[in-house]
Every structure is written in C-alpha cells, then in structure tokens.
N, C-alpha and C positions, 0 to 999 in steps of 0.2 A: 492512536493510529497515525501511523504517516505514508502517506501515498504519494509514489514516486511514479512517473511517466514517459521520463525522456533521459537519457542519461547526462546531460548538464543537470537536470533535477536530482537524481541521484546525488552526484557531485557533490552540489551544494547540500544537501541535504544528511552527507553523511555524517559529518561531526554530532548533527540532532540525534542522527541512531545512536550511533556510537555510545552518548553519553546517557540516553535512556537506557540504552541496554546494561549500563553501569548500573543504573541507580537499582536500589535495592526498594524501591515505594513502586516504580514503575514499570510493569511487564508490558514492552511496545507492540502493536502489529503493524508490520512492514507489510504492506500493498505495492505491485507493479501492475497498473491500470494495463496493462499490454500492448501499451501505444508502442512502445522501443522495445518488445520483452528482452529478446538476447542481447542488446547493448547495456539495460542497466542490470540485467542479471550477474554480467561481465563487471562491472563496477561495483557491485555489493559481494559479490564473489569475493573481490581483491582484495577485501576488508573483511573477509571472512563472514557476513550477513547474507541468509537464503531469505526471500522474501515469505514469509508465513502464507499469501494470498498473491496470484498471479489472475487476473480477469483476461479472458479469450474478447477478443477484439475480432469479428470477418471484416473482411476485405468491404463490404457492402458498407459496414458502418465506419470507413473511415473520413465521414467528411466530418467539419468542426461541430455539428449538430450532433451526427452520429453518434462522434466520439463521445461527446459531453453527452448524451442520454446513454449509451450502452456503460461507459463508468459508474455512474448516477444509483441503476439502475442493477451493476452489477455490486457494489459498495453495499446498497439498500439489501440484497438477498443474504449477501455475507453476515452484517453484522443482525437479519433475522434470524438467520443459520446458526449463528452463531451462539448469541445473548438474548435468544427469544424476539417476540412481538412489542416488548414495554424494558428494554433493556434500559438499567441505573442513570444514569448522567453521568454520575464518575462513580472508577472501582480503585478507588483507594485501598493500600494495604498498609496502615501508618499500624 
C-alpha cells in the first residue's frame, strides 16, 4: 500500500509506484488520504496512475489532529473492507 497526501508526496513517491506496478510479485494500492485530492490526482494522472482508494476529508477535520485520525481511521475501514477483520501480513505471489 502506498499512501500519498500532498502532491510534493506524490512527487516523490512516484518512482516507488511506478516500479511496484512493474514488478510481477507485487500488485500495489495506491491511496490519496484527500488532504490535496485534485493536486495529487493531477500528478498521478500524468504518469498514467488512478489512485485505487481516495478517503473524503470535511472541512471540520482538517486540523493536524483531524487529519491524522480521519486518515488512520479511513485506511483501518479500507483494508477491513477490503481483506477482512485478520487480513495476512503479506500477500506474496512468488
């Protein structure tokens, strides 16, 4: 999973997609916590990357407490949604 939030994070970040999304062991989830949505959407766009998982952020939570519990909080619902209540450690495909 790599979770991007600001579009400098993007940025920097995107070589790491890029190259996950190469390898043949590893299917990545791309996360945009919704701190910046349409700035780093615009940044993964131009490398051809839709983010798998976008988290709604209101207006209410965006102070640094907020953010970091509404993230935290939105991340924890995904990957239950996702890979269950006792999801693996790792999903290797070797």
């Amino acid at each position: 999973m790599v979770v991007v939030g600001t579009r400098p994070e993007a940025i920097k970040m995107m070589p790491v997609i890029l190259a996950l999304k190469q390898s043949a062991h590893i299917d990545p989830v791309v996360v945009s916590t919704g701190q910046h949505t349409k700035l780093v959407a615009e940044v993964l766009g131009f490398f051809g990357v839709t983010p798998d998982v976008t988290l709604e952020i209101r207006d209410d939570e965006r102070t640094l407490n907020g953010l970091f519990s509404t993230v935290m909080r939105g991340l924890s619902n995904f990957v239950t949604e996702t890979y269950g209540d006792n999801p693996p450690l790792w999903r290797w495909s070797l």
